[in-house]
GUDO-679615 format. One record per residue (C-alpha): residue in three letters; x, y, z. Coordinates in steps of 0.02 Angstrom, whole numbers, plus 50000, padded with zeros to 5 digits. Layout:
<pts>
+--------+-------+-------+-------+
| rodren |    px |    py |    pz |
+--------+-------+-------+-------+
|    ALA |     X |     Y |     Z |
...
+--------+-------+-------+-------+
</pts>
This chain:
<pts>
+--------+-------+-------+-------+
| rodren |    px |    py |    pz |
+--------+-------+-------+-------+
|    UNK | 58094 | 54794 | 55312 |
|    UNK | 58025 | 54943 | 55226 |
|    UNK | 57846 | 54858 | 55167 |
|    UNK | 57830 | 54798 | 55348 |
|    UNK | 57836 | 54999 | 55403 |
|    UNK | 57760 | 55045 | 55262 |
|    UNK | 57618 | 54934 | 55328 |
|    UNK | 57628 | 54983 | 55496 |
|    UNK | 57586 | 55182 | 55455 |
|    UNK | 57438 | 55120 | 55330 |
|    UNK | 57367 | 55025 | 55482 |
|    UNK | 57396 | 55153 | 55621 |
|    UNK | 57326 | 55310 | 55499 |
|    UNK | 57169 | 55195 | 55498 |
|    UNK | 57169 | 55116 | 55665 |
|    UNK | 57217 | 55283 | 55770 |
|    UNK | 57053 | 55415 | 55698 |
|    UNK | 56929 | 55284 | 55770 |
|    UNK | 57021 | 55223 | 55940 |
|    UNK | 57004 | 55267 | 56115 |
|    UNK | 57104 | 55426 | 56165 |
|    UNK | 57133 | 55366 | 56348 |
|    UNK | 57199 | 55203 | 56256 |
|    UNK | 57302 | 55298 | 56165 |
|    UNK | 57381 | 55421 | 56272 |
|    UNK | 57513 | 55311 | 56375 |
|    UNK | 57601 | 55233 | 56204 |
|    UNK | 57592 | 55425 | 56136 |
|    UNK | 57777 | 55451 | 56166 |
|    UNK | 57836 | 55302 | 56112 |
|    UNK | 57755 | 55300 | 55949 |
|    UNK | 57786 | 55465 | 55919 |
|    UNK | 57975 | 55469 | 55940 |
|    UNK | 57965 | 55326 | 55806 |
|    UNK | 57871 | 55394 | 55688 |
|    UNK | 57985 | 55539 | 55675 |
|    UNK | 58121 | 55426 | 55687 |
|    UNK | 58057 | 55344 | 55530 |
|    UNK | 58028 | 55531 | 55483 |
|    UNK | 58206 | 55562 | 55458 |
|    UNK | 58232 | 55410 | 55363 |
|    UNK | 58083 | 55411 | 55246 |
|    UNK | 58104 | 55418 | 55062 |
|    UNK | 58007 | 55534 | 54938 |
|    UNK | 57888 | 55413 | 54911 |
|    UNK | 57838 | 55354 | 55098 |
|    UNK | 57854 | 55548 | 55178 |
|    UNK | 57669 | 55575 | 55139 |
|    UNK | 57624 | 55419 | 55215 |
|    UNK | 57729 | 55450 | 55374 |
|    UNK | 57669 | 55634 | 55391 |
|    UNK | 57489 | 55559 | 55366 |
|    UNK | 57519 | 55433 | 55512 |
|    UNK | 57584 | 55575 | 55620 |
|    UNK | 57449 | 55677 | 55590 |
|    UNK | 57341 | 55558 | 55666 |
|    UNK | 57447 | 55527 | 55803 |
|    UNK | 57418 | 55685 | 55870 |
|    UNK | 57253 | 55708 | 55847 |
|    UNK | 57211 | 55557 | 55957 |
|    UNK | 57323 | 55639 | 56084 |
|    UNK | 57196 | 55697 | 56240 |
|    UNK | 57328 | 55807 | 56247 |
|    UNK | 57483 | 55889 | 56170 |
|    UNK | 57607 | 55939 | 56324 |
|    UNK | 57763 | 56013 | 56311 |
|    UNK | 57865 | 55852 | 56284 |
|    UNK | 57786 | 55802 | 56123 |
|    UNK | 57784 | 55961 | 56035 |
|    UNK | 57955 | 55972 | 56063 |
|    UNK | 57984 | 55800 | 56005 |
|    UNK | 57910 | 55841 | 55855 |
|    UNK | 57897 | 56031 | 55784 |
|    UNK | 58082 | 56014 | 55773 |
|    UNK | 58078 | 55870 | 55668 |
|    UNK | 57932 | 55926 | 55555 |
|    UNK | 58000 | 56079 | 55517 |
|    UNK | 58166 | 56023 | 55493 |
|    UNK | 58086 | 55926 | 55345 |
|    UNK | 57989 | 56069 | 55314 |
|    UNK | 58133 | 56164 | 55274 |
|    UNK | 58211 | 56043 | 55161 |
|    UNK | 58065 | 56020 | 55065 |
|    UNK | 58022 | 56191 | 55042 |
|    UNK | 58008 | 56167 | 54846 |
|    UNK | 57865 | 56023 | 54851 |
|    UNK | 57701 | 56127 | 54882 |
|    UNK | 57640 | 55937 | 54930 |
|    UNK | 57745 | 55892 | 55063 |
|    UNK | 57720 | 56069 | 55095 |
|    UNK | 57541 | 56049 | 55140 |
|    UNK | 57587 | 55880 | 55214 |
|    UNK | 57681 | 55958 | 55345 |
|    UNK | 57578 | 56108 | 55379 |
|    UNK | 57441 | 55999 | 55423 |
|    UNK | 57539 | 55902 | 55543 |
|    UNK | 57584 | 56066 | 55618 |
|    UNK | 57416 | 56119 | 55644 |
|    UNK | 57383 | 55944 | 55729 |
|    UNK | 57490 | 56025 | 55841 |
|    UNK | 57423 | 56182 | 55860 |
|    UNK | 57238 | 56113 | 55881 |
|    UNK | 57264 | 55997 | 56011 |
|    UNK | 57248 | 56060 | 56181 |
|    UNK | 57416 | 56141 | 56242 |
|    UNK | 57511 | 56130 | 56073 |
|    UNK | 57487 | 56321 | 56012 |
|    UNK | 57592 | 56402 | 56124 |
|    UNK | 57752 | 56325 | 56126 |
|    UNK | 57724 | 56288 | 55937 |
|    UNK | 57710 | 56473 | 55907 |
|    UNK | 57871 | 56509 | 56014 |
|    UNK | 57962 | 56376 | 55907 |
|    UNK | 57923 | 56447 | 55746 |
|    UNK | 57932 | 56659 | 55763 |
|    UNK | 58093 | 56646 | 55793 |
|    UNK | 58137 | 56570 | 55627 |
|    UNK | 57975 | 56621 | 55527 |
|    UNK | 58007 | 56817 | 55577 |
|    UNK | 58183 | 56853 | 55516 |
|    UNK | 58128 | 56774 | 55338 |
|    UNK | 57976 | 56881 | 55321 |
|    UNK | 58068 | 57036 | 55364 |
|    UNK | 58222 | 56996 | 55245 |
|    UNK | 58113 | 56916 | 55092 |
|    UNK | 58224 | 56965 | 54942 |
|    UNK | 58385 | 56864 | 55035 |
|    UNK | 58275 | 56692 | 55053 |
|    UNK | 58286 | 56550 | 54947 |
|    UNK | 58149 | 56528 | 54809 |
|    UNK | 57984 | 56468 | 54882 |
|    UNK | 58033 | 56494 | 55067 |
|    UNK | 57945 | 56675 | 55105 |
|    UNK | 57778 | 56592 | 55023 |
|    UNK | 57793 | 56442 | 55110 |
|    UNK | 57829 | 56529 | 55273 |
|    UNK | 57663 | 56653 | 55253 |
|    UNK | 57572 | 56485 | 55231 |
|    UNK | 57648 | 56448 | 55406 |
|    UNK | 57607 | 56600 | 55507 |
|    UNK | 57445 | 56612 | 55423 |
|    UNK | 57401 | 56436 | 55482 |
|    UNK | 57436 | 56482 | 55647 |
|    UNK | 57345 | 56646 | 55646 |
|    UNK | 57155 | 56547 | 55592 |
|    UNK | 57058 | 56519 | 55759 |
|    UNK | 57199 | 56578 | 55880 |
|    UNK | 57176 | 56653 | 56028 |
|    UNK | 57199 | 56843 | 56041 |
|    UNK | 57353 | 56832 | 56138 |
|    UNK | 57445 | 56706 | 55985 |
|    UNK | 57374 | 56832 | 55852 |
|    UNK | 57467 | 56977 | 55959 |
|    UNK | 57635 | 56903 | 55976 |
|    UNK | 57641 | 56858 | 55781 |
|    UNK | 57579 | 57022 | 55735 |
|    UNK | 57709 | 57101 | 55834 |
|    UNK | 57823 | 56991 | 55740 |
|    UNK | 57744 | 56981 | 55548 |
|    UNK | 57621 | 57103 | 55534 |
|    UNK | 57735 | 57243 | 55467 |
|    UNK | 57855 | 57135 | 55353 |
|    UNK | 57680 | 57038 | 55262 |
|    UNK | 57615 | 57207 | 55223 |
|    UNK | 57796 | 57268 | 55159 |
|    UNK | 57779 | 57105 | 55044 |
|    UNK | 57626 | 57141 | 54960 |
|    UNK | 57663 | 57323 | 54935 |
|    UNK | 57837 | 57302 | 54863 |
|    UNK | 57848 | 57121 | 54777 |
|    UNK | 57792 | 57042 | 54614 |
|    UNK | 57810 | 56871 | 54649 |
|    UNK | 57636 | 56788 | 54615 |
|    UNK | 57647 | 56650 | 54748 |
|    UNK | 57707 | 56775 | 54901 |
|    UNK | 57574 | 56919 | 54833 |
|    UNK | 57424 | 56782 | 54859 |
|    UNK | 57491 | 56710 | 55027 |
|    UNK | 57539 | 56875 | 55091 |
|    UNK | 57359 | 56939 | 55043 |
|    UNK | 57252 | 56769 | 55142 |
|    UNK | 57377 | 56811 | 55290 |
|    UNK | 57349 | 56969 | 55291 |
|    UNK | 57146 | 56940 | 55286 |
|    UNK | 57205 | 56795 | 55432 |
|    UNK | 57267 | 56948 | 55548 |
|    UNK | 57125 | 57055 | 55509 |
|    UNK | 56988 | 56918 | 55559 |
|    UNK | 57106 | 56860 | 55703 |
|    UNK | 57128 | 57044 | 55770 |
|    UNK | 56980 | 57141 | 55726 |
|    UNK | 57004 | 57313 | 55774 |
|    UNK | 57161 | 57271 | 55896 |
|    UNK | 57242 | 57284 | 55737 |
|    UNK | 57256 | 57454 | 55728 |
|    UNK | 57253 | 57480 | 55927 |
|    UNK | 57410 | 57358 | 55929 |
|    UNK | 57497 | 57480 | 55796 |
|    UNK | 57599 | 57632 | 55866 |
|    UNK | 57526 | 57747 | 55733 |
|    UNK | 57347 | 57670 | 55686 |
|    UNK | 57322 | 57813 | 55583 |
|    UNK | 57452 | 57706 | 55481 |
|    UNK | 57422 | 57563 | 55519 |
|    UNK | 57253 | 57584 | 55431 |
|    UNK | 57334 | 57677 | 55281 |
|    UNK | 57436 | 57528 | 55257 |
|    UNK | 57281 | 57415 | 55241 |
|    UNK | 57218 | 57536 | 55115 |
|    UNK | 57368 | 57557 | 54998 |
|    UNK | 57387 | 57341 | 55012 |
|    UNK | 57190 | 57343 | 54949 |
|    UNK | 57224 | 57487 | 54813 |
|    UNK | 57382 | 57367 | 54753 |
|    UNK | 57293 | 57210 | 54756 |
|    UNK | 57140 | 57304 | 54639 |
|    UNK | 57250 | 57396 | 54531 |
|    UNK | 57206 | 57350 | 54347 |
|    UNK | 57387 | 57345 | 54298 |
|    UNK | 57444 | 57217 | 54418 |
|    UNK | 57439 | 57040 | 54351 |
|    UNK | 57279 | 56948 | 54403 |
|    UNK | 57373 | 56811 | 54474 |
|    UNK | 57442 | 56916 | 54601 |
|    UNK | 57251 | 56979 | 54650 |
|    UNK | 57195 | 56811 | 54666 |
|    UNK | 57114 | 56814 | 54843 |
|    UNK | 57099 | 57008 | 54863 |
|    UNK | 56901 | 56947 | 54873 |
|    UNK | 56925 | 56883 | 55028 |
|    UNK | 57044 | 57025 | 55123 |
|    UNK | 56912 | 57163 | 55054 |
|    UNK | 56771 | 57059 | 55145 |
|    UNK | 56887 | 57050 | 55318 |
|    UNK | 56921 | 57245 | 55316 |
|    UNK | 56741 | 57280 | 55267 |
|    UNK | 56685 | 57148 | 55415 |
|    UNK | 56806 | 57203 | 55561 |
|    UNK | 56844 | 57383 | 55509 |
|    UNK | 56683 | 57441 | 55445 |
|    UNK | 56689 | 57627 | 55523 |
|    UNK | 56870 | 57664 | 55461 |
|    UNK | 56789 | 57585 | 55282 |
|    UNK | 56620 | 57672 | 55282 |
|    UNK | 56720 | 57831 | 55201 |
|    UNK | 56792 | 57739 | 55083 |
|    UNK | 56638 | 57618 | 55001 |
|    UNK | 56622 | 57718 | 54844 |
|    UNK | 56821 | 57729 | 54793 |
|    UNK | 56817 | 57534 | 54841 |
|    UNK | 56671 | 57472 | 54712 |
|    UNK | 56747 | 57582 | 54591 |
|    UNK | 56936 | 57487 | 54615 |
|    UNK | 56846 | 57307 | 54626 |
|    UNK | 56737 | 57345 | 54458 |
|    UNK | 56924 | 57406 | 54367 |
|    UNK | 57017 | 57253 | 54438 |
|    UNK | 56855 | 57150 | 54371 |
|    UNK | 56858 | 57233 | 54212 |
|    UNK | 57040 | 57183 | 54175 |
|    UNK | 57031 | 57006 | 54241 |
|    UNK | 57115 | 56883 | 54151 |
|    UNK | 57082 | 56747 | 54257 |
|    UNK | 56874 | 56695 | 54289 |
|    UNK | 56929 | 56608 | 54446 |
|    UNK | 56968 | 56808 | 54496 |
|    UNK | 56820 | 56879 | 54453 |
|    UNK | 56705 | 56742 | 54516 |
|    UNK | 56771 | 56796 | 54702 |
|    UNK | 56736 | 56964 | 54658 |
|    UNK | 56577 | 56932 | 54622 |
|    UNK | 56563 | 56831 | 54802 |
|    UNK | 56604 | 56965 | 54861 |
|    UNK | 56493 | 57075 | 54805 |
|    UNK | 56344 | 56960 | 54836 |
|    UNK | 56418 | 56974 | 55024 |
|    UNK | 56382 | 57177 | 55013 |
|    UNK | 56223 | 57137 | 54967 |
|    UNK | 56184 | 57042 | 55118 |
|    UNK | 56269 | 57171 | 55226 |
|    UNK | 56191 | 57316 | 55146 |
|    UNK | 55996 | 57203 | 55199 |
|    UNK | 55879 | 57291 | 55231 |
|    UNK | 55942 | 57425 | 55123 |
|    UNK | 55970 | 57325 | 54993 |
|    UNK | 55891 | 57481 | 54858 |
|    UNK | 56018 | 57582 | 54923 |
|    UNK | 56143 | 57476 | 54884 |
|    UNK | 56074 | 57465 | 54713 |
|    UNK | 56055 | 57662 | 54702 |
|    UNK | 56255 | 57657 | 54749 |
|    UNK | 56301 | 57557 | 54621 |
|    UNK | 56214 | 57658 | 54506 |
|    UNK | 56302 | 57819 | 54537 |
|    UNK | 56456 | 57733 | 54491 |
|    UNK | 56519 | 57737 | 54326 |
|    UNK | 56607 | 57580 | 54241 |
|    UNK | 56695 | 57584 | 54076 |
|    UNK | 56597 | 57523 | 53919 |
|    UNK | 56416 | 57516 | 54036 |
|    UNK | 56298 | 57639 | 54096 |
|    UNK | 56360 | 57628 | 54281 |
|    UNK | 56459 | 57498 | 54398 |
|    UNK | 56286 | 57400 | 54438 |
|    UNK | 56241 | 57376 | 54251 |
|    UNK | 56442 | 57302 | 54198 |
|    UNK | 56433 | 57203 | 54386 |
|    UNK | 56236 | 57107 | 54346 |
|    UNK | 56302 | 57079 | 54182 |
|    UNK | 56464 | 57008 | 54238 |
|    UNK | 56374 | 56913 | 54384 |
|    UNK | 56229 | 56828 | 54282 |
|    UNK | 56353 | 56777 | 54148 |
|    UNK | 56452 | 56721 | 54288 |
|    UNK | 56335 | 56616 | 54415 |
|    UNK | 56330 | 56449 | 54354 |
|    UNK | 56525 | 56453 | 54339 |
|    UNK | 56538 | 56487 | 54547 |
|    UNK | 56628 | 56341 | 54645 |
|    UNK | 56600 | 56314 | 54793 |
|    UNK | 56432 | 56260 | 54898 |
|    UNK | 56458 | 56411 | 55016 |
|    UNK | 56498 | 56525 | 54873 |
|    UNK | 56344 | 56451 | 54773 |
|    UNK | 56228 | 56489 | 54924 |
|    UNK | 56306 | 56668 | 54950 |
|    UNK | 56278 | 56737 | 54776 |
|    UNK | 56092 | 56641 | 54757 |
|    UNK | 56012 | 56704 | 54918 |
|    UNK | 56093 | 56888 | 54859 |
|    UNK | 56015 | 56870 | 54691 |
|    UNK | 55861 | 56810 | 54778 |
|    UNK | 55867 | 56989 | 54888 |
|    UNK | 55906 | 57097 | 54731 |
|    UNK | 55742 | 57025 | 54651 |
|    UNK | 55657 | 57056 | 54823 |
|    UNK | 55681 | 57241 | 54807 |
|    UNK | 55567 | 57255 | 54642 |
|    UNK | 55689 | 57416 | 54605 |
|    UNK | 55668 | 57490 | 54432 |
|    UNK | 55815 | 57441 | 54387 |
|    UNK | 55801 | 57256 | 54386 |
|    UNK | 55680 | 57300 | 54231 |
|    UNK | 55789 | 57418 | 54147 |
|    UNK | 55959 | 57325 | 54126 |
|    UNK | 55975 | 57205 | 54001 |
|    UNK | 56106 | 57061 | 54013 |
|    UNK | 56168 | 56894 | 53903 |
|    UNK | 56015 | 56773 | 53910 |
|    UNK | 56025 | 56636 | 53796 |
|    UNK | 56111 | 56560 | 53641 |
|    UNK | 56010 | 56619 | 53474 |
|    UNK | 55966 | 56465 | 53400 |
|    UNK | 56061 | 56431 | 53221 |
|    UNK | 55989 | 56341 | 53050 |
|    UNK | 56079 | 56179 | 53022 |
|    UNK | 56205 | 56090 | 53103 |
|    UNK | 56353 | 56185 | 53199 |
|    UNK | 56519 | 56123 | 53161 |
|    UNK | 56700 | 56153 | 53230 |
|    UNK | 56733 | 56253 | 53074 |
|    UNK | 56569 | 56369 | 53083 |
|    UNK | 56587 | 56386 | 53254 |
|    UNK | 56756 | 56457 | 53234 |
|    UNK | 56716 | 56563 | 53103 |
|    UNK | 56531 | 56618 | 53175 |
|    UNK | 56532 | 56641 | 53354 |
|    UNK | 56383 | 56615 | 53473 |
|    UNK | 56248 | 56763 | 53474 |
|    UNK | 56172 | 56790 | 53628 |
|    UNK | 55986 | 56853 | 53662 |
|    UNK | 55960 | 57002 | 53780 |
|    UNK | 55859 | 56981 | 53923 |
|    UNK | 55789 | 57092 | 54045 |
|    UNK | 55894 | 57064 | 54218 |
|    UNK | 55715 | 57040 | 54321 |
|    UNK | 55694 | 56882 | 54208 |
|    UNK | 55849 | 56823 | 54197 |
|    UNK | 55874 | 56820 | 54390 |
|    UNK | 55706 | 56728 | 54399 |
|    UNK | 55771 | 56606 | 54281 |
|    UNK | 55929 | 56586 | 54369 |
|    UNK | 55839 | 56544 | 54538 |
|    UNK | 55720 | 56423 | 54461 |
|    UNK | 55869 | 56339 | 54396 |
|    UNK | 55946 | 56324 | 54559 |
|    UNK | 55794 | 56276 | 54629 |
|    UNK | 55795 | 56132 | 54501 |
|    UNK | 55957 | 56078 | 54549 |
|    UNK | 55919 | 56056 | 54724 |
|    UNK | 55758 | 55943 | 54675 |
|    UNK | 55856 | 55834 | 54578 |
|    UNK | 56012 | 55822 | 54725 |
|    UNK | 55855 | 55779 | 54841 |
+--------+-------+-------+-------+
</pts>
């Protein structure tokens, strides 16, 4: 009876995570071919559950050989397929997938499964159903993060081309961001075989290039720029001579596409990401500082006034303990420098305090002033406050 399997999953997703792989190993086939078995007949409301329960199947495999994969890729993304318009099951079955791909022996005949039906849709985008090129960029890029060089090669030989196409010719919000993380996926998979792998990487390179000046152009909705943050960071990591030339035209873009964010979530990354520029620019950090300076921003002095404004206002709105920890230690190295500047540039420091009681209706009608602060202090005081925090969490 349905409770009974329903059960059953509950008690293997627990039991399987903490038992003995050797244990394991001879009922893997058995339980496997059931579980997708039960796959096929699950309802909306058990599929998570089963996917869950395969998931740890796999990953208390010792090992996935070619048997199993094949007994269950085809399966998976079967369902896959027919669920392409659930982002949950969606993830659901991506994880299982990477189960798959992580477990020793599963990447390589998982990859040769899914190019063949994964390329054709990438290359073809505008004939696909709603929600299947997105969903399929999620695939390949899951496939791409930690894989060895020779998986990256045969799926950029495949994909490369038709994800860059994507994000320099369509509007759709959802491909534009997962075209943009894959794309970032073959750059830190590849490196510089990226462009060696190209037959023109003179091209190859200008591609990259025009997908970064789409992804920062001001006019393009900010939805659709969503994670350019993090493919700036891979091209400036992995192709830093071919982006040396270029540093100056690049902050300019990134303080433009800052500048006419809509979305904070947008311009926090940027910010991440230009607290990663100051720890690659260490110990130059003043010239970094000096660079900014020369650029000009609209409505500020330069780009490094509108960015420390925009950054300090920012800070305690960052996500993210990684993200937290990049953009404090990078404050902590801009105050480090003592430049002039740091006493020069004067940014949002508090709320002005107000006689009487604020209501809804005042509030609306008078809105918050703001003193100005010196940015020297106002980094100090965001530090301290961070340092604070992590008292308190200890």
């Amino acid at each position: 009876p349905p409770p009974v399997k329903v059960g059953a999953c509950r008690a293997l997703s627990k039991l399987l995570p903490e038992a003995n792989k050797e244990v394991v190993q001879p009922q893997l086939i058995g339980l496997l071919s059931s579980l997708t078995d039960l796959l096929q007949q699950a309802s909306d409301e058990t599929l998570h559950l089963v996917l869950e329960t395969l998931q740890a199947a796999i990953k208390s495999s010792a090992k996935v050989s070619g048997p199993i994969e094949s007994i269950i890729s085809p399966v998976i993304l079967n369902v896959w397929a027919s669920h392409i318009s659930d982002p949950f099951i969606g993830i659901d079955e991506i994880e299982v997938l990477e189960a798959i791909k992580n477990a020793p022996g599963g990447i390589h005949p998982l990859v040769s499964r899914v190019l063949p039906h994964v390329g054709p849709i990438l290359n073809k985008p505008r004939e696909q159903p709603e929600g299947l090129v997105a969903r399929s960029l999620d695939l390949v890029t899951m496939l791409l993060k930690n894989a060895p060089m020779d998986v990256v090669r045969v799926l950029y030989d495949v994909c490369f081309n038709a994800v860059t196409r994507i994000v320099l010719q369509n509007d759709d919000h959802s491909e534009l961001q997962n075209a943009t993380q894959c794309l970032a996926a073959f750059i830190s998979g590849g490196r510089q075989e990226v462009l060696a792998w190209a037959a023109d990487s003179r091209f190859a390179m200008r591609s990259l290039l025009d997908v970064a000046s789409r992804l920062l152009d001001p006019n393009l909705d900010s939805s659709g720029s969503l994670f350019v943050g993090n493919y700036i960071l891979q091209l400036i990591l992995h192709l830093p001579l071919q982006m040396a030339q270029h540093t100056s035209d690049l902050i300019t873009a990134l303080v433009r596409r800052m500048q006419s964010s809509q979305i904070a979530g947008l311009r926090s990354s940027l910010i991440v990401l230009f607290a990663k520029m100051v720890h690659m620019s260490a110990p130059n950090v003043e010239k970094f500082i000096d660079l900014l300076v020369s650029i000009p921003a609209a409505d500020h002095d330069n780009a490094f006034v509108y960015v420390m404004s925009e950054w300090t206002k920012q800070q305690g709105e960052i996500q993210g303990a990684y993200q937290i920890k990049v953009t404090t230690s990078a404050l902590a190295l801009l105050l480090s420098t003592s430049h002039p500047q740091l006493g020069k540039v004067y940014v949002q420091g508090h709320v002005k305090s107000t006689e009487g009681i604020t209501t809804r209706s005042k509030a609306k009608v008078t809105p918050e002033k703001w003193t100005m602060v010196a940015l020297l202090f106002k980094i100090a005081s965001l530090l301290a406050d961070t340092l604070l925090e992590m008292h308190e969490q200890f």
